[in-house]
N, C-alpha and C positions, 0 to 999 in steps of 0.2 A: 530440591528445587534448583534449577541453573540460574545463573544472572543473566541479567537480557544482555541483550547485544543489538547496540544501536549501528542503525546503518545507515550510511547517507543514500543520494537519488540510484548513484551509478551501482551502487550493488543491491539496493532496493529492484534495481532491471535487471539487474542479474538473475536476484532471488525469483523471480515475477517469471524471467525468460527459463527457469527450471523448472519450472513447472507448467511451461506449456504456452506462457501468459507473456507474448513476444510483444515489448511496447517502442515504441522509438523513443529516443532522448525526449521529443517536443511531449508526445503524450504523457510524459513521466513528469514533466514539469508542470503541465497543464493540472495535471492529478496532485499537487502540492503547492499550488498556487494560490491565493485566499481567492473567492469569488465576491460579488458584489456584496453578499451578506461577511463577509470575514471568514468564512468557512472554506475548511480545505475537503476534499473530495476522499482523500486518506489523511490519517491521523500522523500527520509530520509534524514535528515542531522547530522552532529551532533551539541548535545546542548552546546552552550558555556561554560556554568556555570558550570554543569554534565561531559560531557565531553561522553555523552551514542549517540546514532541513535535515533531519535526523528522523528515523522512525523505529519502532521496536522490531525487529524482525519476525518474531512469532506473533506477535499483532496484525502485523502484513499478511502473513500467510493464515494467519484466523479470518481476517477480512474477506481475504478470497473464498475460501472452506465455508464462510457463513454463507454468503453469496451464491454459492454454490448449491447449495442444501438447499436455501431458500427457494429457488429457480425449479431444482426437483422437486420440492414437497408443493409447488403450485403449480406442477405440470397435470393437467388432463390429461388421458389416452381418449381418442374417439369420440 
């Protein structure tokens, strides 16, 4: 098993922008922002130590993959 690898927003867009998934800085903030219920849109936290928005990187890219599948597997043809 690898250890995670926490990333902050800007290579969160990195990661995101590699795989196809081009967001701009605001969008990437807005997706880590709490909303009126306290919930954020992606699972970012902040880092203790830092005190920044941090997320797991294979978390992120599960996110998307889930996302992904889900959208296919409720797709109709005709």
């Amino acid at each position: 098993m690898t250890q995670p690898q926490y990333i902050d927003l800007t290579e969160a867009r990195q990661v995101l922008a590699d795989m196809g998934v081009n967001l701009n800085e605001r969008q990437m903030k807005r997706a880590a922002d709490l909303d009126a219920h306290g919930r954020r849109k992606l699972p970012f936290f902040i880092d203790p130590i830092e005190g920044k928005l941090k997320i797991e990187k294979q978390t992120l890219i599960n996110v998307y993959r889930k996302r992904q599948l889900d959208a296919e597997n409720r797709f109709t043809c005709g």
